[in-house]
N, CA, C and O atoms as a DFTB+ gen file, in Angstrom:
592 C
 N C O
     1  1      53.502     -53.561     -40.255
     2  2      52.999     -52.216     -40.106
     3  2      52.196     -52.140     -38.822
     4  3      51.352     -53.002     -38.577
     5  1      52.435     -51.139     -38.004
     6  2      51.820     -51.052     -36.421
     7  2      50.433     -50.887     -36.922
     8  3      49.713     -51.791     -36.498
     9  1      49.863     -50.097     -37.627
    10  2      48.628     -48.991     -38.036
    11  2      47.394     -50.709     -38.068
    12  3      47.735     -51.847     -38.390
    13  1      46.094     -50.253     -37.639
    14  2      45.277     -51.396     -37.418
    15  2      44.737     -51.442     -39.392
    16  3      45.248     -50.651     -40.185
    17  1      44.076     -52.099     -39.668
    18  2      43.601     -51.757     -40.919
    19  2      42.491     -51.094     -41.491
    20  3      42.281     -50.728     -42.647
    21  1      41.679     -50.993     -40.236
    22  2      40.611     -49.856     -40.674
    23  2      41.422     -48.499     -40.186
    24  3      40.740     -47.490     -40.007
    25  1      42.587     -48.442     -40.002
    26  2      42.916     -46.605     -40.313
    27  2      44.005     -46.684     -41.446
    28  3      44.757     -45.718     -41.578
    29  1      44.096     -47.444     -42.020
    30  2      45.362     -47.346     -43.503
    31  2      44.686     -46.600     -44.661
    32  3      43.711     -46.669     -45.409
    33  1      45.151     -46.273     -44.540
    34  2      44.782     -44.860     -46.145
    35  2      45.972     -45.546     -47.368
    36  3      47.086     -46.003     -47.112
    37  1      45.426     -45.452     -48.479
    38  2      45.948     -44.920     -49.608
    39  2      45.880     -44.091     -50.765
    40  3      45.508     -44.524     -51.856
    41  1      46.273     -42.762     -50.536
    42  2      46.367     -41.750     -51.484
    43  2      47.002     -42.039     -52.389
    44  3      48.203     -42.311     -52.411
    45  1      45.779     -41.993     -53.775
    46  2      45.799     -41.492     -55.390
    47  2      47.088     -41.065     -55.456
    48  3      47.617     -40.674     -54.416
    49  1      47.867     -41.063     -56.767
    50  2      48.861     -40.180     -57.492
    51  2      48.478     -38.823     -57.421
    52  3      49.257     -38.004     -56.934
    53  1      46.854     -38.331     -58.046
    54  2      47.002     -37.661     -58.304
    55  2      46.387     -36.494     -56.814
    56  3      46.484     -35.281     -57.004
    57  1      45.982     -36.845     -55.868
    58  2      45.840     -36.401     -54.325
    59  2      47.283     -36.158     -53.735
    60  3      47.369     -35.330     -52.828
    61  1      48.555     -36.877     -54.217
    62  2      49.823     -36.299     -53.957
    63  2      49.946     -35.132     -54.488
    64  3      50.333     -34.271     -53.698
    65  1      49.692     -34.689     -55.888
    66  2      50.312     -34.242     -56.490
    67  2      49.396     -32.925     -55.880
    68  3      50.129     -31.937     -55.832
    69  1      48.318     -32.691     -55.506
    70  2      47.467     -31.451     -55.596
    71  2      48.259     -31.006     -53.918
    72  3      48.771     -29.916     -53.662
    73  1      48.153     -32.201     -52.969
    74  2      49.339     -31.809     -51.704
    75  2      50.423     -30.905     -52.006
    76  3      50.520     -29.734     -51.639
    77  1      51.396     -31.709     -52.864
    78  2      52.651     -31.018     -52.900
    79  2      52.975     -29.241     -54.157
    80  3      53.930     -28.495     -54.376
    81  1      51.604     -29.338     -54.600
    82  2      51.365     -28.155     -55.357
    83  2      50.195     -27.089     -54.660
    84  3      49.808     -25.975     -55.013
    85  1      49.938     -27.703     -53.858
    86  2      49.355     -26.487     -52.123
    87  2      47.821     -25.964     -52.776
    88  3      47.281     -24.889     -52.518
    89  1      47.478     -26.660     -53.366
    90  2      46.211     -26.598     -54.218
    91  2      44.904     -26.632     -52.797
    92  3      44.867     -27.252     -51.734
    93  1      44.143     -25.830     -53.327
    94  2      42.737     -26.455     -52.043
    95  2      41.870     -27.895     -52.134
    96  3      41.084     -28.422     -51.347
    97  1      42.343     -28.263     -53.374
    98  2      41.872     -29.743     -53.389
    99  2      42.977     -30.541     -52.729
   100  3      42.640     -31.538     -52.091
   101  1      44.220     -30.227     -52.807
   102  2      45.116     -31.073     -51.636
   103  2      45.072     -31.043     -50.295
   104  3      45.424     -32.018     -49.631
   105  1      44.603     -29.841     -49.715
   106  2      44.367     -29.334     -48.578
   107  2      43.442     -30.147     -47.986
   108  3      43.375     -30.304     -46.766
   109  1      42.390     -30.920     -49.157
   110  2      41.138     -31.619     -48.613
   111  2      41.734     -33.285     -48.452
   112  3      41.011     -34.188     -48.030
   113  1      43.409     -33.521     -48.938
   114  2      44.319     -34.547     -48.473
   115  2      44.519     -35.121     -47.242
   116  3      44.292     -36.222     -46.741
   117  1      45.197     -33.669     -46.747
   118  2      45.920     -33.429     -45.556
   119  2      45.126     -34.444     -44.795
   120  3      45.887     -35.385     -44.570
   121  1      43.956     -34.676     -44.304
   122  2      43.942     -35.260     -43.190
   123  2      44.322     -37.279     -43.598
   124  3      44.750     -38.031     -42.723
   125  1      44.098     -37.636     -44.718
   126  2      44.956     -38.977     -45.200
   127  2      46.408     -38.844     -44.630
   128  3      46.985     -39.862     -44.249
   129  1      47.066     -37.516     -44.552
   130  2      48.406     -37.949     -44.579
   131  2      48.929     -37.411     -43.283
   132  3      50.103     -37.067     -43.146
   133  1      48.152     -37.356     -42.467
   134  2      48.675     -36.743     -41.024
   135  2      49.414     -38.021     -39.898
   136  3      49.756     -38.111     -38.719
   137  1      49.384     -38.750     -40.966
   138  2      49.649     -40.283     -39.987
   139  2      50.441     -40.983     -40.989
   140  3      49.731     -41.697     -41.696
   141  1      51.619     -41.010     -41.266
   142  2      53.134     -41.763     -42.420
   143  2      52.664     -42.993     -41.809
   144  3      52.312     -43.819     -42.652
   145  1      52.533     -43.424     -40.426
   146  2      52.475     -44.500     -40.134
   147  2      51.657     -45.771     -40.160
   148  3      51.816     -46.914     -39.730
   149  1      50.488     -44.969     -40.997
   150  2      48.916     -45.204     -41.176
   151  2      48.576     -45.077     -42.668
   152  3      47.438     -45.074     -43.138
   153  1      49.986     -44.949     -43.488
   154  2      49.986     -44.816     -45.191
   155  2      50.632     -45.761     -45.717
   156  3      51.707     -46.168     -45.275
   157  1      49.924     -46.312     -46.936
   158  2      50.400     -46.881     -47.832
   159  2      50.637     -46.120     -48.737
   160  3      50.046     -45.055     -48.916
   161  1      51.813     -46.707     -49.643
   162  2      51.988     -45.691     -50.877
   163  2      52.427     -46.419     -51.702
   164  3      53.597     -46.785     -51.594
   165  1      51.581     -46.882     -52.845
   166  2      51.789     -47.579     -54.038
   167  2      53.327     -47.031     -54.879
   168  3      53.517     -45.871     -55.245
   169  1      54.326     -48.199     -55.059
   170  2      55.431     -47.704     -55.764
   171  2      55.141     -47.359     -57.254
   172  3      56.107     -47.075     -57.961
   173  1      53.873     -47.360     -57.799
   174  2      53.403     -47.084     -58.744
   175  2      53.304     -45.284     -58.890
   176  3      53.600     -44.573     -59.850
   177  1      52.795     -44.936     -57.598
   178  2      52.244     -43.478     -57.377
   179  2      53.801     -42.714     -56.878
   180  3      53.719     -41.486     -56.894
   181  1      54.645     -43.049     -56.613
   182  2      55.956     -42.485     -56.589
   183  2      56.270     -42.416     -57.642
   184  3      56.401     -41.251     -58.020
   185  1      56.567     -43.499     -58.697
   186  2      57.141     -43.532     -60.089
   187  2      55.842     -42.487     -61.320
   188  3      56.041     -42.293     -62.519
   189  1      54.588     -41.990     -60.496
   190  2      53.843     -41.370     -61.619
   191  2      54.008     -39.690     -61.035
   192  3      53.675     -38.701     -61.687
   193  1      54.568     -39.680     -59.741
   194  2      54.454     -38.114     -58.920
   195  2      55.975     -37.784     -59.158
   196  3      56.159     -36.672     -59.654
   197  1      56.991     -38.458     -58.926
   198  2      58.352     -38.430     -59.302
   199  2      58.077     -38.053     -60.913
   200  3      58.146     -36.825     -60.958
   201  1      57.812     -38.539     -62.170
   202  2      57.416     -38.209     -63.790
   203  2      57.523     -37.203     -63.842
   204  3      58.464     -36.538     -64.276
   205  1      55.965     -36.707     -63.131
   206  2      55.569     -35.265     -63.332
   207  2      56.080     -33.996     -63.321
   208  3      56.188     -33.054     -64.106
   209  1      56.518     -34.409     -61.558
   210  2      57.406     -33.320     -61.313
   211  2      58.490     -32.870     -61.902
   212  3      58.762     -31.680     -62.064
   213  1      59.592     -34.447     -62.474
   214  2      60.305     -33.486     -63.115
   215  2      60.183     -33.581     -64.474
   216  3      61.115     -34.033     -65.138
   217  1      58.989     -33.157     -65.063
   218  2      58.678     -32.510     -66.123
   219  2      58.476     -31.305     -65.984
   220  3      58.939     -30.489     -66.781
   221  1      57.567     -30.881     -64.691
   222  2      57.129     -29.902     -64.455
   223  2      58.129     -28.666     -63.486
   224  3      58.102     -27.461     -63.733
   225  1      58.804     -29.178     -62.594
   226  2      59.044     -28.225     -61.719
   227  2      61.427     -28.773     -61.497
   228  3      62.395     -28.332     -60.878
   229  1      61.080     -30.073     -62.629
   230  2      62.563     -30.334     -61.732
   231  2      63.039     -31.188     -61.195
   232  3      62.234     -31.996     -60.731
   233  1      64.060     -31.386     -61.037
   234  2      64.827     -33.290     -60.370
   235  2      64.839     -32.754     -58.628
   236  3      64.756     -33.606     -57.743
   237  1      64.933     -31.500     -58.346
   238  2      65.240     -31.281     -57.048
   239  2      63.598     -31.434     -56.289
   240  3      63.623     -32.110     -55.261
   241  1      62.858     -31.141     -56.503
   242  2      61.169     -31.240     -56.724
   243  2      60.809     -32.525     -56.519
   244  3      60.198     -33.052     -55.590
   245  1      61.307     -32.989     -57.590
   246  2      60.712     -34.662     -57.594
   247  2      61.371     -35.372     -56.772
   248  3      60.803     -36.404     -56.417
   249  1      62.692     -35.103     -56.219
   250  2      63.483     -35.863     -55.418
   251  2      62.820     -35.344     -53.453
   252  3      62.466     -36.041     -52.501
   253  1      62.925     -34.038     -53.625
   254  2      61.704     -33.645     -52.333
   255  2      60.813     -34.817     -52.246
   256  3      60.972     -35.813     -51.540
   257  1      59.582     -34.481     -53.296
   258  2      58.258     -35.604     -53.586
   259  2      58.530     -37.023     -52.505
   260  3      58.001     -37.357     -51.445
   261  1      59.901     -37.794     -53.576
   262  2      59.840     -39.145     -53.079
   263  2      60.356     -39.018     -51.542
   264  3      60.183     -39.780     -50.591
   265  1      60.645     -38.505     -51.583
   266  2      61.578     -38.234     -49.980
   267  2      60.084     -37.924     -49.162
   268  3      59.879     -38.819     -48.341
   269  1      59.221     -37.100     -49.176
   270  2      58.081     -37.421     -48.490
   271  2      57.527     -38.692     -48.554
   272  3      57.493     -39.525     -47.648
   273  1      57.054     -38.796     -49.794
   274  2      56.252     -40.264     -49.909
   275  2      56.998     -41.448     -48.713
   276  3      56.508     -41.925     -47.689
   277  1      58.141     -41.622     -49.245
   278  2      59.366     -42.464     -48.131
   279  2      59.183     -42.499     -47.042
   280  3      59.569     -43.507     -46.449
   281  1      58.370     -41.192     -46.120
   282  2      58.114     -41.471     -44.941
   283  2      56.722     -42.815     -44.412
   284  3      56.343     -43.234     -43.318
   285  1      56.399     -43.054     -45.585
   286  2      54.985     -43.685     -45.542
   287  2      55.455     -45.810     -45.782
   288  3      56.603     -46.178     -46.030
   289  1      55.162     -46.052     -45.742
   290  2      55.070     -47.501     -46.562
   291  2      54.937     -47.379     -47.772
   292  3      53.943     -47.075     -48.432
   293  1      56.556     -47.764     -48.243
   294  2      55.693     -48.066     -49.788
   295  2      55.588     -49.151     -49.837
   296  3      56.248     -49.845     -49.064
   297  1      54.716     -49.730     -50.765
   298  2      54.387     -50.863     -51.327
   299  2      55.052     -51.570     -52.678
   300  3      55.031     -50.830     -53.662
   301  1      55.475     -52.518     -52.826
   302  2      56.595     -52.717     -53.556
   303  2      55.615     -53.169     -55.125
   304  3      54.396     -53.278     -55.002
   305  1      56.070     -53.330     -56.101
   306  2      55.401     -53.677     -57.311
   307  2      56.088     -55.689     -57.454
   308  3      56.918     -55.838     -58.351
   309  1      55.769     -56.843     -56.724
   310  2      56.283     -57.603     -57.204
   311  2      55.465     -58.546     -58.444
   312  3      54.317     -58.435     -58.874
   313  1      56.450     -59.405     -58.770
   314  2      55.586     -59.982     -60.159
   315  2      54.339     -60.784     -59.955
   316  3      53.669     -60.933     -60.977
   317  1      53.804     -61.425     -58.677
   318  2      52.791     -62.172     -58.584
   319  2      51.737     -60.987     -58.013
   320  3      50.580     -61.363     -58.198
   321  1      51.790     -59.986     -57.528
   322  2      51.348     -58.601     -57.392
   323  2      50.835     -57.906     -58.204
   324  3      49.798     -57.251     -58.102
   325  1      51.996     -58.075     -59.627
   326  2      51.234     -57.695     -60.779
   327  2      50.630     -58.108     -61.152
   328  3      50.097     -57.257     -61.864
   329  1      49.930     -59.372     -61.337
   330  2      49.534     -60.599     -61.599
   331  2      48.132     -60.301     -60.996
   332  3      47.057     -60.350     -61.593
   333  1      48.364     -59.975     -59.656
   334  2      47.113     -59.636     -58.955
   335  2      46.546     -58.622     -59.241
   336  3      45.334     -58.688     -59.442
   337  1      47.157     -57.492     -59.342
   338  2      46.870     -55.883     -60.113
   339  2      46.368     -55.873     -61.401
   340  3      45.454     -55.144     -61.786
   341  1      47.083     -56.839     -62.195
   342  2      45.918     -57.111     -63.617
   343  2      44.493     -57.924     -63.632
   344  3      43.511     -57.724     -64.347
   345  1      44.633     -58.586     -62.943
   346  2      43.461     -59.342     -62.979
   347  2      42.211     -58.414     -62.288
   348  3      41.060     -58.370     -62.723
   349  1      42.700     -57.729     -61.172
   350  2      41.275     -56.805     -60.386
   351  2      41.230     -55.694     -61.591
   352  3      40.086     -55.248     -61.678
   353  1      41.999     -55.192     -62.413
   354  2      41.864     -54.031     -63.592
   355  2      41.060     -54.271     -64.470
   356  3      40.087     -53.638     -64.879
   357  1      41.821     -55.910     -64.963
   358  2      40.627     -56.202     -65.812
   359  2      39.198     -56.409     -65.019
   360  3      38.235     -55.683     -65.267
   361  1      39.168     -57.050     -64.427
   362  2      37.769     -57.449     -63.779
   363  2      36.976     -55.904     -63.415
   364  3      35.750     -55.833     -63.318
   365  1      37.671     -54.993     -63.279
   366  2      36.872     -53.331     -62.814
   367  2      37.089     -52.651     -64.014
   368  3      36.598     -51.524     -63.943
   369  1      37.629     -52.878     -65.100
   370  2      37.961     -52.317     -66.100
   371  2      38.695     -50.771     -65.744
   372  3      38.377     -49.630     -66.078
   373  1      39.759     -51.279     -64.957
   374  2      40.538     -49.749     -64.316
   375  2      41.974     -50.264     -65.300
   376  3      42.374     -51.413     -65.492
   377  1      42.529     -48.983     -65.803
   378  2      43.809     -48.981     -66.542
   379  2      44.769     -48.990     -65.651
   380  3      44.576     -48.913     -64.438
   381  1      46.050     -49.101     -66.294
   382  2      47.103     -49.017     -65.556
   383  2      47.463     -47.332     -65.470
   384  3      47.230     -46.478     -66.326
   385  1      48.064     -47.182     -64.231
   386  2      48.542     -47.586     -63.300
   387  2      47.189     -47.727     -61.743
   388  3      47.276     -48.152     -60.591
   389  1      46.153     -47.158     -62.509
   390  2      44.968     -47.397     -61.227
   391  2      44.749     -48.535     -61.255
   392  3      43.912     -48.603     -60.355
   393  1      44.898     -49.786     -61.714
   394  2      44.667     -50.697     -61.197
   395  2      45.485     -51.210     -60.082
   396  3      45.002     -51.891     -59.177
   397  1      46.786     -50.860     -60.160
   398  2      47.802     -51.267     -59.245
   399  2      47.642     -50.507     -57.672
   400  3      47.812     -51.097     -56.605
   401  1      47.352     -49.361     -57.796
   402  2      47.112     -48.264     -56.813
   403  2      45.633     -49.485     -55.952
   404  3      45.848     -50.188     -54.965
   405  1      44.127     -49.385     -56.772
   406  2      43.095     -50.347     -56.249
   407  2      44.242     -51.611     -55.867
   408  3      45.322     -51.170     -55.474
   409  1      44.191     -52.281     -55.900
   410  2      44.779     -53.033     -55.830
   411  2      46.043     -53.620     -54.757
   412  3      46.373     -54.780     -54.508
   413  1      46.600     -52.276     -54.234
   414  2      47.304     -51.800     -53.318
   415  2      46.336     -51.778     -51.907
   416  3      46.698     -52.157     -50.793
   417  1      45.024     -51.231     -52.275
   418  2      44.690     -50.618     -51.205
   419  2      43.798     -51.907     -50.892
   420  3      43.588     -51.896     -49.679
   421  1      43.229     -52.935     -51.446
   422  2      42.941     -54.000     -51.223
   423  2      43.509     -54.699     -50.579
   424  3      43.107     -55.047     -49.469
   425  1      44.761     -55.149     -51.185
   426  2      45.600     -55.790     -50.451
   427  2      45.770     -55.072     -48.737
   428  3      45.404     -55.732     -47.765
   429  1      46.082     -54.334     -48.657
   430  2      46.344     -53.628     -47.042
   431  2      45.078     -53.186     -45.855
   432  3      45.235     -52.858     -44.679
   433  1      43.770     -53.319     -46.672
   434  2      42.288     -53.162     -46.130
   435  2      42.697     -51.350     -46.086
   436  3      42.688     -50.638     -45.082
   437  1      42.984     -51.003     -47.289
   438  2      43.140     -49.490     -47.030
   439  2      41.996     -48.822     -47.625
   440  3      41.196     -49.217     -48.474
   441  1      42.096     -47.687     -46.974
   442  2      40.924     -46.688     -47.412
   443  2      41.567     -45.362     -48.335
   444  3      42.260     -44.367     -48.129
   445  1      40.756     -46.135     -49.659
   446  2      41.406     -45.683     -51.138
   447  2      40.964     -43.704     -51.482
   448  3      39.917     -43.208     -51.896
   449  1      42.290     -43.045     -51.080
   450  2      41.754     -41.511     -51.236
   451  2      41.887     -41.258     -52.124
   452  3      43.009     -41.567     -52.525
   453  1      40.776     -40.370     -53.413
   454  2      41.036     -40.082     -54.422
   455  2      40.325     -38.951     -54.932
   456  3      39.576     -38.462     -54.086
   457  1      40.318     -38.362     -56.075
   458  2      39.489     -38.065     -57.163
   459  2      39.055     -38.039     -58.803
   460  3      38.319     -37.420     -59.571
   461  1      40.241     -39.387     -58.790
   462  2      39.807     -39.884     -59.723
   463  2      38.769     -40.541     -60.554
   464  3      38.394     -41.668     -60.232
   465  1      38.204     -39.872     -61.723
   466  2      36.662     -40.314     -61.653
   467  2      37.047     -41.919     -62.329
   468  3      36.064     -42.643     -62.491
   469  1      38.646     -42.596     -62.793
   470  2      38.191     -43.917     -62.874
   471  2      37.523     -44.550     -61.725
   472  3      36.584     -45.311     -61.957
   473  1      37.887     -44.332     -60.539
   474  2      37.366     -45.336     -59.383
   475  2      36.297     -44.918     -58.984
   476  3      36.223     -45.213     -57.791
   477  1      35.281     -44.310     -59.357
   478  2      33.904     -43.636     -59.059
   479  2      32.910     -44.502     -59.196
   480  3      32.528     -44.147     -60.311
   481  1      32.206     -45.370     -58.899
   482  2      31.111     -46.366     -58.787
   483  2      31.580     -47.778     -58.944
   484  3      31.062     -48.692     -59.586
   485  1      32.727     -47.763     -58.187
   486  2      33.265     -49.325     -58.129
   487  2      33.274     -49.487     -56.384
   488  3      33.764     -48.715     -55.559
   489  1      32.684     -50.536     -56.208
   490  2      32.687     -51.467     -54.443
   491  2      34.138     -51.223     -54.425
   492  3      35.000     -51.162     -55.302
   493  1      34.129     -51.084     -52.924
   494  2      35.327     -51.015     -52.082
   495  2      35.156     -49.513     -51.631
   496  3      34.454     -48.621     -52.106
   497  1      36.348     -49.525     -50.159
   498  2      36.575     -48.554     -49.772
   499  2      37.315     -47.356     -50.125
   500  3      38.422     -47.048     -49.682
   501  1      36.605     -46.697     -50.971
   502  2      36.958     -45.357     -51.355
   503  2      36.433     -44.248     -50.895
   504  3      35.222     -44.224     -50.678
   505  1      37.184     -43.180     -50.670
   506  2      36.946     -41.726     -50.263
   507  2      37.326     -40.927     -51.432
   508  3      38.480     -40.814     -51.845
   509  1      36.144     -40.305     -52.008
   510  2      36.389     -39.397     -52.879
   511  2      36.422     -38.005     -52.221
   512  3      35.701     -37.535     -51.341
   513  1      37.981     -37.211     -53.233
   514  2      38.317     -36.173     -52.243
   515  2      37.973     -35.104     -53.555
   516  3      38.404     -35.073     -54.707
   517  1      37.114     -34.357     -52.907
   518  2      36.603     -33.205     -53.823
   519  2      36.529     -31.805     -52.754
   520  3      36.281     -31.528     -51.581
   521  1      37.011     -31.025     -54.320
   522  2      36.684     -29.553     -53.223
   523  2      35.220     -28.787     -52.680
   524  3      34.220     -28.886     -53.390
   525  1      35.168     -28.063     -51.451
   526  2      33.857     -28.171     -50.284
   527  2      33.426     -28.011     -51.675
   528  3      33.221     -29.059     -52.287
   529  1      33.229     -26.790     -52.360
   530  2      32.423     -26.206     -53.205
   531  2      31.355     -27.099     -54.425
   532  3      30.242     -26.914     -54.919
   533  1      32.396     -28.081     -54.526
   534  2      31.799     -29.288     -55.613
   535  2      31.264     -30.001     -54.281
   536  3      30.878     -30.974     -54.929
   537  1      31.055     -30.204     -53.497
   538  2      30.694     -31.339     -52.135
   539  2      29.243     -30.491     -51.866
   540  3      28.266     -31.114     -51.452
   541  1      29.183     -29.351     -52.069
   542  2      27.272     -28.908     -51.517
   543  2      26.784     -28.403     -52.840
   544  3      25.713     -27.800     -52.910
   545  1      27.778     -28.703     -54.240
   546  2      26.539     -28.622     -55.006
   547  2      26.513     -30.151     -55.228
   548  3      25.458     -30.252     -55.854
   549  1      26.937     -31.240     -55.131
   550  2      26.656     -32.698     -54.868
   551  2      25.621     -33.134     -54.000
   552  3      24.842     -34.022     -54.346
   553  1      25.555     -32.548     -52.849
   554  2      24.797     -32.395     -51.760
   555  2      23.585     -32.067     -52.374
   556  3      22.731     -32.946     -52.491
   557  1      23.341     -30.720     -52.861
   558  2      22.661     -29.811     -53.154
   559  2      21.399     -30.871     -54.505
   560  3      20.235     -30.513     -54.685
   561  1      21.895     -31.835     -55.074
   562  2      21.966     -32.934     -56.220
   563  2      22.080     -32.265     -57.622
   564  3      21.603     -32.792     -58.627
   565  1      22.794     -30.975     -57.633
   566  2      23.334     -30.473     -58.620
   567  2      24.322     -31.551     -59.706
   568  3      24.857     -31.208     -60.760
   569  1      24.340     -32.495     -59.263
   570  2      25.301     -33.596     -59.838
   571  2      26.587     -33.403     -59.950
   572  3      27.217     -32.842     -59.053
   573  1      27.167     -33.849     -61.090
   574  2      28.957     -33.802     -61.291
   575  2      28.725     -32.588     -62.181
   576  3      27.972     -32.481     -63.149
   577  1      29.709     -31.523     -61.517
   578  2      30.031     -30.613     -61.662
   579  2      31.360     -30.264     -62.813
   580  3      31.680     -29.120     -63.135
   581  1      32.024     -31.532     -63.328
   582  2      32.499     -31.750     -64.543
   583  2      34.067     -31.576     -63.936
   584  3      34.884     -31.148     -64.751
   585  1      34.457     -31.811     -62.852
   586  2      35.858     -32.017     -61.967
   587  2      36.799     -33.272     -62.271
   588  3      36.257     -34.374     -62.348
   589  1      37.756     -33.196     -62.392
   590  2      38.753     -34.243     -62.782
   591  2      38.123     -35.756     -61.264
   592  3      38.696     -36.844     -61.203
């Protein structure tokens, strides 16, 4: 991969999914994904954004989805990988499939985009992606505002 490792991003499943559904919390994505060449993409988070979609919207949808993701690196799921992905889950007490995603972004020195509140007070490089509005009452020390 050309990309140095302090600019590798890896976007959450669920930071795809708010992208490709044009949401203003995806919008707060966009700048993770302005660089395919500078992304990792857990084959975990294809196989959970591919699910959804076609539950939700369709095989033509979900086949779009992976066809973006594709422009990025994916990251393959192998068995000593998994191996590695269980052991940091258990040790952070993160479920599957976020352990594999952490785990991903470890491996690559990536900078983990999310808003998932599993990965919320665990070491490592994470960017929690929240909308402005929840970000200045955080600021503000209004606390958690009760956001996925």
């Amino acid at each position: 991969m050309a990309a140095t490792a302090a600019a590798v991003k890896v976007v959450d499943s669920c930071g795809w999914l708010e992208v490709l559904a044009a949401t203003p919390l995806g919008e707060a994505y966009r700048a993770a994904l302005e660089r395919p060449d500078e992304l990792v993409v857990p084959v975990v988070c294809v196989l959970e954004v591919a699910q959804h979609l076609l539950q939700v919207a369709g095989d033509a949808a979900a086949t779009e989805a992976v066809a973006i993701m594709s422009r990025a690196h994916v990251a393959p799921l192998s068995l000593p990988f998994a191996l590695e992905a269980a052991r940091l889950g258990d040790a952070c007490r993160l479920p599957f499939p976020d352990n594999v995603v952490m785990a991903t972004a470890v491996r690559y020195g990536a900078e983990l985009w999310t808003h998932d509140e599993h990965f919320r007070g665990l070491r490592g490089n994470i960017h929690f992606v929240e909308p402005a509005a929840q970000m200045r009452l955080r600021r503000q020390g209004l606390g958690d505002t009760g956001s996925q």
